[in-house]
C-alpha positions in Angstrom: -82.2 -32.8 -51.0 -82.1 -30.4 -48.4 -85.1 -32.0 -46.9 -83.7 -35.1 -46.7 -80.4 -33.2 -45.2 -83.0 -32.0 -42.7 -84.3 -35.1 -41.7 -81.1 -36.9 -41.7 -79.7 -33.8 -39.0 -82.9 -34.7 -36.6 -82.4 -38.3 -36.6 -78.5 -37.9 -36.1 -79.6 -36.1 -33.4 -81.3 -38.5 -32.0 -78.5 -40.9 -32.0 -77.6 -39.7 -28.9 -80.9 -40.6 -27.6 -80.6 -44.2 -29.3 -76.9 -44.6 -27.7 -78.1 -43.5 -24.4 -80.7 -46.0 -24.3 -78.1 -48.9 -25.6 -75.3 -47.8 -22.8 -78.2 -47.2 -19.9 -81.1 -49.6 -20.3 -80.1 -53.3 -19.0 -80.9 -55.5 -20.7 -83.8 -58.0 -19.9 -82.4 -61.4 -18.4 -85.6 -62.8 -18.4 -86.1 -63.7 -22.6 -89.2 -66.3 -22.4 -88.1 -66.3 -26.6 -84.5 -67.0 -25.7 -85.3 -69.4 -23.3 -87.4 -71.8 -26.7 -84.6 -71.7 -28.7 -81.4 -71.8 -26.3 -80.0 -74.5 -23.8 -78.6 -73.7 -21.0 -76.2 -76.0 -19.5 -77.7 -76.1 -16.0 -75.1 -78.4 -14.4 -72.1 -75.6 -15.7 -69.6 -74.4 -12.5 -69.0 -71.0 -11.6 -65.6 -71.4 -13.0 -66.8 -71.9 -16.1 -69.1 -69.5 -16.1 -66.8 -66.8 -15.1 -63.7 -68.5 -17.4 -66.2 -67.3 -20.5 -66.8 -64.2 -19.1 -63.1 -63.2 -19.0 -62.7 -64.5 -22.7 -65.1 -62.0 -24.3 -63.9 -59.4 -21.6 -60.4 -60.4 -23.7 -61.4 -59.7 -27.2 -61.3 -55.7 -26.3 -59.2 -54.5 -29.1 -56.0 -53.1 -27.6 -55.9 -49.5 -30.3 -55.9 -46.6 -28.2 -57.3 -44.1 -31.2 -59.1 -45.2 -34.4 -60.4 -43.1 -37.3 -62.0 -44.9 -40.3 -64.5 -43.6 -43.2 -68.2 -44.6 -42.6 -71.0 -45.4 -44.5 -74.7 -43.7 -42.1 -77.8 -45.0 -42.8 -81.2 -43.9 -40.7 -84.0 -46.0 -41.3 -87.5 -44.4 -40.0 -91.0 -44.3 -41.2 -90.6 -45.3 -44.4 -87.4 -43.4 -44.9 -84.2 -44.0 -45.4 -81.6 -42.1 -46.0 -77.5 -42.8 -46.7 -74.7 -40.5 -46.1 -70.7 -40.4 -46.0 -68.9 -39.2 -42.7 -66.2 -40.4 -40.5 -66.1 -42.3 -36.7 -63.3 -40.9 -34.6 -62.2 -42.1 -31.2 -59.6 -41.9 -28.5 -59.6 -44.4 -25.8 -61.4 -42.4 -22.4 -60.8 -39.4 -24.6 -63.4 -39.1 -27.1 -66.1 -40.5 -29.7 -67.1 -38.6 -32.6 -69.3 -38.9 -36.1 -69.3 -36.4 -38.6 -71.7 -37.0 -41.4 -70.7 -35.1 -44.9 -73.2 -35.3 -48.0 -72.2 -35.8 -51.5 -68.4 -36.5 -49.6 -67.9 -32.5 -49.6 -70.3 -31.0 -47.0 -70.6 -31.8 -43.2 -74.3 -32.2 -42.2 -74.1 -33.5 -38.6 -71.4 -34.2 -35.7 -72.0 -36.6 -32.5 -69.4 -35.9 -30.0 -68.8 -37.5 -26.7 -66.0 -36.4 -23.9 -66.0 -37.6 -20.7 -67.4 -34.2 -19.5 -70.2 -33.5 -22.0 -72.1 -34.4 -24.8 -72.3 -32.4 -28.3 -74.6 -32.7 -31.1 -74.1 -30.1 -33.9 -76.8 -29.6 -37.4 -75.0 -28.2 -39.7 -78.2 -27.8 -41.7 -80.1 -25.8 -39.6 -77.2 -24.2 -37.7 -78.2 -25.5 -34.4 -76.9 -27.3 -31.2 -76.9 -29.2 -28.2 -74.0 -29.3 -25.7 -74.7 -30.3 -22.3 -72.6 -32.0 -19.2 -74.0 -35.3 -18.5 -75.5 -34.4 -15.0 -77.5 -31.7 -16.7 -78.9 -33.7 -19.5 -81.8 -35.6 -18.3 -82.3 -38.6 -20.4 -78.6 -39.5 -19.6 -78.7 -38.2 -15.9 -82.1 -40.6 -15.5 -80.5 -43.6 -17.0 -77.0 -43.1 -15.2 -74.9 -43.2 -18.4 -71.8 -42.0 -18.3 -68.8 -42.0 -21.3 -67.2 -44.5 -20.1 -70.5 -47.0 -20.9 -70.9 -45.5 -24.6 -66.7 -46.3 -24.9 -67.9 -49.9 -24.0 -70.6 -49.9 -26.8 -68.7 -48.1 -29.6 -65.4 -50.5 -29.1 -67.2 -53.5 -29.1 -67.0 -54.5 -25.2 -68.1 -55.6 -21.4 -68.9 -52.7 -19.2 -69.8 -52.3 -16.0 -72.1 -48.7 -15.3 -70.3 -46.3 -13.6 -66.8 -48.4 -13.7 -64.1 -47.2 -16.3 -63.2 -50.5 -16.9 -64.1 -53.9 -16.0 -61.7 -56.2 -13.7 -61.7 -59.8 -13.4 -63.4 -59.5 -9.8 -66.3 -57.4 -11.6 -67.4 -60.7 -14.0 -68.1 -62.0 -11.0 -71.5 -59.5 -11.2 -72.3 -61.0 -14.5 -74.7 -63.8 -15.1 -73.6 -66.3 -17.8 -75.6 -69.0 -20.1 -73.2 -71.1 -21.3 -75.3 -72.8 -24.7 -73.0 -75.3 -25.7 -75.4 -76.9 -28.8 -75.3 -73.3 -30.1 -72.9 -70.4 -31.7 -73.3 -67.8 -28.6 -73.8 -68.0 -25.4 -75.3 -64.6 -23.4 -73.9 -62.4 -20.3 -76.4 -60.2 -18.4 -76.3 -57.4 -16.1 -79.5 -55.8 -14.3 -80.3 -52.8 -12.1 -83.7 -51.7 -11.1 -85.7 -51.0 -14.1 -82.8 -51.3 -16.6 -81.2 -54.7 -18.5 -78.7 -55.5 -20.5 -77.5 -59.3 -22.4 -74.6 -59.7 -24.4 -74.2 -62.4 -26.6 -71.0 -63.6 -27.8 -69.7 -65.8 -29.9 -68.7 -69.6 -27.8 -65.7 -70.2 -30.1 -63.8 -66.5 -30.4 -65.6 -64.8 -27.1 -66.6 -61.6 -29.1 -69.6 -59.7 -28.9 -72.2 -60.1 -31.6 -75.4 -58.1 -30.0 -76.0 -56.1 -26.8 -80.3 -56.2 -26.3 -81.3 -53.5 -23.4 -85.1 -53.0 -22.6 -86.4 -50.7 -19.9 -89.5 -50.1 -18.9 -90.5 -46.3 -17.7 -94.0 -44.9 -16.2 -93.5 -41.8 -18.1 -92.8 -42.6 -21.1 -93.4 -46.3 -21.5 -91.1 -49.1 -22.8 -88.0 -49.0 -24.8 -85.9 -51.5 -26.7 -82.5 -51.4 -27.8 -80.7 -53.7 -29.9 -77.2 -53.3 -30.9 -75.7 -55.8 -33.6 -71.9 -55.6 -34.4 -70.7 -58.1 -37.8 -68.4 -58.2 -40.3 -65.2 -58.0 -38.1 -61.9 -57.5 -39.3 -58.2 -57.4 -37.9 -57.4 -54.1 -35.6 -53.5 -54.8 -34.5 -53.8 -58.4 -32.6 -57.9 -58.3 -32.0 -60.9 -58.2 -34.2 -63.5 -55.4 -34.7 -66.5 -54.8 -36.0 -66.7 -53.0 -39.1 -70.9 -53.2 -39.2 -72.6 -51.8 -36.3 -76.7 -51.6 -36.2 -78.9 -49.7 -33.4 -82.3 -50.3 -33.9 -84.4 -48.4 -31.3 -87.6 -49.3 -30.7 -90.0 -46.5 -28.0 -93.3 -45.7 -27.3 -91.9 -42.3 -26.8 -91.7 -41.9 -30.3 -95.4 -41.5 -31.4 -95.9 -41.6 -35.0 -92.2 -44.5 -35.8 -91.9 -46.2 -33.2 -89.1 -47.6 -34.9 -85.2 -45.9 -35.5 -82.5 -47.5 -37.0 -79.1 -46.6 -37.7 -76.6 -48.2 -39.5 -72.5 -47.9 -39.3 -70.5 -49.3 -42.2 -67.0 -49.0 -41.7 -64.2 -48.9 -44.2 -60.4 -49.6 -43.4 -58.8 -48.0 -40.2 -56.8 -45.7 -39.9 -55.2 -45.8 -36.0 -53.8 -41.6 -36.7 -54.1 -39.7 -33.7 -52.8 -36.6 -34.8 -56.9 -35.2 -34.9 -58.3 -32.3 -33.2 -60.2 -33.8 -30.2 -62.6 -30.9 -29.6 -65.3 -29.0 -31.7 -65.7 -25.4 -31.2 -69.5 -24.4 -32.1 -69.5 -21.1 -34.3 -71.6 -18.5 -32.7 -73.8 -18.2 -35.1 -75.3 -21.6 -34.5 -78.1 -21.6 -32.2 -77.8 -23.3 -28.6 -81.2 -25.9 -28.8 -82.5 -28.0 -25.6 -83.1 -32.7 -26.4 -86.6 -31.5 -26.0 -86.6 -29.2 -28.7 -85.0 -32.3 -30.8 -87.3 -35.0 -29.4 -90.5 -32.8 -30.9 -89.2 -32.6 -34.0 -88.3 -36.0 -34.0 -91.8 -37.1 -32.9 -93.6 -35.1 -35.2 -91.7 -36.8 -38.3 
């Protein structure tokens, strides 16, 4: 068990890693696949286009905090492994998972503020806490909160932005696929791509795919799949969220998912909004995470 526990800590860890490639790796545009099975309406104005765009912008649930039970599941080189935990957030406050075995004993916690990023093994008594600018996956891929917000509450972003105005979907390219469910939204800067694809008839998001392509440490692909949606005051959310990370950085699994099952919400936000690392826990480095992950 506490093997497992062990395991389960390393790839929690590694969540950040996942997330940061979801919020900072744009999506590829150019899907030759995509492009076999979808139609794109080539005679569709740019007021149509841009009319979509501000529809799924639109389903952004209007909550400000929302804490909910959640089902975690890491699936990884012929492993997988289920806990309990909780998602907490604040809108431009904070995100936070804690992971709990059994339901009694916290394992892992995820948090991310605006100023930095905190990762905490219960297991092994260890941590990470960094500012963005001085952690440099994140700093390399120029994530920033406000993009991991955007992926955690279901919505449009735009990097570096804290929200996304109407003149900003402007920046978006649209594929309108009338003789299909979805139709996709793309954004793309130098090596990095991101596509949404969102439902025609409701406008909400359903996937976010981001690939980049590095000369250190080769490709990467992200997708993000949000389902099972349920009523959140006047919008919908998902209660089902799936990163599946796919890297040749990681050498022996080259693939990582995670699964988020949410049960009812709970829109509280009378929660403590910062951790405070006991100092007997031991300050580690992503690096030191990223070998263990790699030699799993």
């Amino acid at each position: 068990m506490e093997n497992k526990q062990s395991i389960l800590c390393i790839c929690f860890m590694a969540l950040a890693l996942v997330i940061s490639s979801c919020g900072t790796k744009r999506m590829v545009a150019d899907s030759s696949a995509s492009n076999t099975h979808q139609t794109t309406i080539t005679n569709s104005s740019k007021a149509r286009q841009l009319a979509f765009a501000k529809k799924v912008n639109g389903t952004a649930v209007d909550a400000n905090s929302i804490q909910t039970k959640i089902k975690f599941t890491v699936v990884s080189g012929g492993k997988d492994i289920s806990v309990g935990g909780s998602l907490k957030m604040k809108r431009d406050d904070v995100i936070r998972i804690q992971l709990t075995a059994l339901g009694l004993m916290e394992v892992g916690r995820l948090e991310f503020t605006k100023d930095y990023v905190l990762i905490v093994d219960r297991i092994n008594k260890q941590y990470i806490k960094e500012d963005y600018n001085k952690v440099d996956f994140l700093q390399r891929n120029g994530l920033d909160f406000y993009a991991l917000q955007a992926l955690f509450w279901n919505q449009l972003f735009v990097p570096g932005e804290q929200t996304v105005t109407d003149s900003q979907l402007k920046n978006f390219d649209v594929t309108l696929n009338e003789d299909a469910t979805h139709s996709l939204l793309s954004l793309k800067k130098g090596n990095m791509n991101y596509q949404w694809e969102a439902e025609n008839a409701t406008g909400r998001i359903s996937k976010v795919d981001v690939s980049y392509a590095s000369a250190v440490n080769g490709n990467t692909h992200v997708g993000c799949t949000y389902g099972n949606f349920k009523t959140l005051q006047s919008k919908y959310f998902p209660t089902s969220i799936s990163l599946k990370l796919q890297s040749d950085a990681l050498k022996k699994h080259k693939d990582l998912e995670m699964d988020i099952n949410i049960s009812s919400f709970d829109k509280s936000s009378n929660w403590e909004t910062r951790t405070e690392v006991s100092s007997k826990y031991k300050k580690v480095t992503v690096e030191d995470v990223l070998k263990k992950l790699m030699s799993m």
